[in-house]
C-alpha positions as CSV (number, residue, x, y, z in Angstrom):
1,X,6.9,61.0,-77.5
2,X,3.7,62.2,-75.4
3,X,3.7,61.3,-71.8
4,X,0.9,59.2,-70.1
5,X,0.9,60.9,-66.7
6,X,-1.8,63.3,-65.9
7,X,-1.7,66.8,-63.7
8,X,-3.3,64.4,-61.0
9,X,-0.4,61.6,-61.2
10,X,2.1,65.0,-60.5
11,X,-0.2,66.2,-58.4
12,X,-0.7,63.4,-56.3
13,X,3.5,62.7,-56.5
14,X,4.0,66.4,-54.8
15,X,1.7,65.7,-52.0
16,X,3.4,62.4,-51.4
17,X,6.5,64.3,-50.9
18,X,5.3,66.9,-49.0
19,X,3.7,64.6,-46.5
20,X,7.3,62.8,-46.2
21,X,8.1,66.5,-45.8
22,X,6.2,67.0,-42.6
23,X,7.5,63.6,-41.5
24,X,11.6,64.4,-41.7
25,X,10.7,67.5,-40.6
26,X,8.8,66.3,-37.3
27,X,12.2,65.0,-36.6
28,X,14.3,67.6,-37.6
29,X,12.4,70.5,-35.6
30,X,13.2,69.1,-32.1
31,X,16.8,68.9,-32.7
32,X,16.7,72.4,-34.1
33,X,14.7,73.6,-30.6
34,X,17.4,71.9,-28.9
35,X,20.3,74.1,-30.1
36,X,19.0,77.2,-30.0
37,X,20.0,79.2,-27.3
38,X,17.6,81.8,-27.7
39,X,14.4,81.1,-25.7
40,X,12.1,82.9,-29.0
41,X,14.0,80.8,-31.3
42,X,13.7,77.9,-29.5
43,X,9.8,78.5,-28.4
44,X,9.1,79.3,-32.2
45,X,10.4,75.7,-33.5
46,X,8.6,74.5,-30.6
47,X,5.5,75.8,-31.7
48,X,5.8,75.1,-35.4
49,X,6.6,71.2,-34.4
50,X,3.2,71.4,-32.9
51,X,1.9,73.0,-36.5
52,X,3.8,70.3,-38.4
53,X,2.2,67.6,-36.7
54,X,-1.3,69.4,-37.6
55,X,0.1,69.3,-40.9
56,X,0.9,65.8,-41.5
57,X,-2.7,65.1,-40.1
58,X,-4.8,67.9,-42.5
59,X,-2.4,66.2,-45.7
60,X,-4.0,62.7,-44.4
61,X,-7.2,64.7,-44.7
62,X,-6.5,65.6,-48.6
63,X,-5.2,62.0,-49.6
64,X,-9.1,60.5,-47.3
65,X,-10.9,63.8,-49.3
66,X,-9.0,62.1,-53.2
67,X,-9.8,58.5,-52.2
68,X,-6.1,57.4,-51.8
69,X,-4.4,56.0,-49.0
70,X,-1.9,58.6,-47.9
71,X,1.7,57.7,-47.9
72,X,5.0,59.5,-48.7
73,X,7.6,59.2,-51.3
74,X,10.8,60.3,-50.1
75,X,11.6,64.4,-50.2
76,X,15.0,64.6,-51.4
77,X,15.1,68.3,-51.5
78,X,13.6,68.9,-47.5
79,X,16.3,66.1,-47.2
80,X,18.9,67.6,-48.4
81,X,18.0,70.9,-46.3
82,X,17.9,69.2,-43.3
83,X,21.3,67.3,-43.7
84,X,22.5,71.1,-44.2
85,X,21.2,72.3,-40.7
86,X,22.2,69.3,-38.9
87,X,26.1,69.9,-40.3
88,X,25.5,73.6,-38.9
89,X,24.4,71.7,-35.5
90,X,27.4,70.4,-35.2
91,X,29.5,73.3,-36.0
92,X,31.3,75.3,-32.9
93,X,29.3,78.5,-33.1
94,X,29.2,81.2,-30.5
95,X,25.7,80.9,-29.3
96,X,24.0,84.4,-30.7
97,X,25.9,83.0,-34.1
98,X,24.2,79.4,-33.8
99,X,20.9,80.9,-33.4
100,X,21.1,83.2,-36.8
101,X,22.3,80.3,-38.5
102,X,19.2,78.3,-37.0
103,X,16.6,80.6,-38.3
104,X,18.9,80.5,-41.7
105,X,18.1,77.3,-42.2
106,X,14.4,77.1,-40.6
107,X,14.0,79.8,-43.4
108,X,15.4,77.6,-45.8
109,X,12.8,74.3,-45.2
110,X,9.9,77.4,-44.7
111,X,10.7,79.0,-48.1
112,X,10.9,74.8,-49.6
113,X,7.6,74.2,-48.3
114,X,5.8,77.6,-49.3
115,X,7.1,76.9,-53.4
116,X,5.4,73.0,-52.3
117,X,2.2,74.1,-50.5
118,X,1.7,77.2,-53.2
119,X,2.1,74.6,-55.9
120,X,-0.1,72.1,-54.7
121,X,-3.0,74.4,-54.1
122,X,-2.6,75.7,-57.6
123,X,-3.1,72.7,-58.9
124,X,-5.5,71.6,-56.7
125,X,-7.7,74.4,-57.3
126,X,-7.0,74.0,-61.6
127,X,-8.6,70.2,-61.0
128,X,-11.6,71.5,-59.2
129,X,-10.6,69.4,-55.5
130,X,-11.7,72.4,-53.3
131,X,-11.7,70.4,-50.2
132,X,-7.6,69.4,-51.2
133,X,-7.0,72.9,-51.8
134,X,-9.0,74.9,-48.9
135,X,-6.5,72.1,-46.5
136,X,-3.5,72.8,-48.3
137,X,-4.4,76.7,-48.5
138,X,-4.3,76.3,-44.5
139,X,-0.9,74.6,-44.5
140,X,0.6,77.4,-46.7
141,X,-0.9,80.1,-44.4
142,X,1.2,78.6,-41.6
143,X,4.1,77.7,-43.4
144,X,4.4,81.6,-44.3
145,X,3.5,82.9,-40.3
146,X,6.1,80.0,-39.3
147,X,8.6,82.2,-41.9
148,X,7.1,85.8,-40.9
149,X,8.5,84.6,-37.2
150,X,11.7,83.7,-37.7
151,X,12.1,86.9,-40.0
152,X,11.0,89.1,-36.5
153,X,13.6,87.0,-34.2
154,X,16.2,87.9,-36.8
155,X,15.4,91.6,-36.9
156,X,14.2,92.0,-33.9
157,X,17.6,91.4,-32.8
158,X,19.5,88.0,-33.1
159,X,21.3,88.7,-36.1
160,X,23.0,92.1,-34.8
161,X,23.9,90.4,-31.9
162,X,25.9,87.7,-33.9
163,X,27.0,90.5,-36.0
164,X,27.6,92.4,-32.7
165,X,29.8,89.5,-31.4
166,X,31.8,89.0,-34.3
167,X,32.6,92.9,-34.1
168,X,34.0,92.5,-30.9
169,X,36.3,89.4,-31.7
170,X,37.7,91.4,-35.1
171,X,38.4,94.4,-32.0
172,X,40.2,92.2,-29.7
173,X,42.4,90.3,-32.8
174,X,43.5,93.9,-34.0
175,X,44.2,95.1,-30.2
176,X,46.0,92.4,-29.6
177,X,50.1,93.3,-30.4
178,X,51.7,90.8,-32.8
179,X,53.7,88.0,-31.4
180,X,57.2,88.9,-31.0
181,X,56.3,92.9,-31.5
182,X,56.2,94.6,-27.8
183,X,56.7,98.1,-29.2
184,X,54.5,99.8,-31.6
185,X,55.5,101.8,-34.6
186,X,55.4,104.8,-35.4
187,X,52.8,105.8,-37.9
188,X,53.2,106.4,-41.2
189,X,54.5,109.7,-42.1
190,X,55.7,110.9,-38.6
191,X,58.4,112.8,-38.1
192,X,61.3,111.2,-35.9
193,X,63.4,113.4,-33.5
């Protein structure tokens, strides 16, 4: 049995969700700035709260530039993503480790987005709505500088210092004698007098 639904009904149904999107996320971002330790990190989801807002105005732009009112439909997926970095909040995290597992799941909502944003413009640009699509095409382009950023803070040092630290806590567990054990052994295959 043929559907009734057009590419502009599915089209119109993602940008609902990615303008809910924007909205969780506008939420989500501060809390994220709050835990980070690391001032980058925490100046980068900053910045990109400041972008998101932009966004949720330029996606008011494309439903004004499609003659519909814009509203969302609830994002389950960006839901479900944040849910996953607010449980990673609340874990007890040295603070080099909270910050890689921060950009972890800022990458994860960035990466959601881009697969959104890259959709939407596709279709947008199939259907002719060039205004719609040069918006979106903006929103993408930030989505993937906003990813590109916390790529650098990773490599450009956060994650080998969580790696770092948890070096030096597997070196302090083995140096550590075993309960009970004040004596060491002697190694395998030495001789005894």
């Amino acid at each position: 049995m043929a559907g009734t639904g057009t590419l502009h009904d599915a089209f119109l149904d993602e940008l609902k969700d990615a303008y809910d999107a924007e909205k969780q996320l506008t939420k989500a971002l501060p809390k994220m700035a709050k835990a980070a330790t690391s001032p980058g990190l925490r100046a980068a989801f900053e910045s990109h709260l400041e972008e998101t807002r932009g966004h949720v105005e330029r996606l008011e732009q494309v439903f004004e530039s499609l003659d519909e009112r814009a509203r969302g439909k609830h994002c389950d997926g960006i839901a479900g993503i944040i849910e996953e970095g607010s449980s990673i909040i609340g874990e007890d995290f040295e603070d080099v480790t909270m910050d890689a597992c921060l950009i972890a799941a800022g990458q994860r909502a960035e990466h959601y987005e881009m697969a959104a944003y890259g959709t939407l413009v596709a279709w947008a640009n199939a259907m002719g709505h060039s205004e719609a699509a040069g918006l979106l095409e903006g929103i993408l382009n930030e989505e993937k500088a906003a990813d590109a950023k916390l790529t650098k803070l990773a490599e450009g040092g956060i994650n080998q210092k969580a790696a770092d630290a948890a070096g030096e806590e597997e070196n302090d567990e083995e140096a550590a004698p075993a309960p009970g054990r004040g004596r060491a052994t002697p190694a395998a295959g030495a001789r005894r007098r």
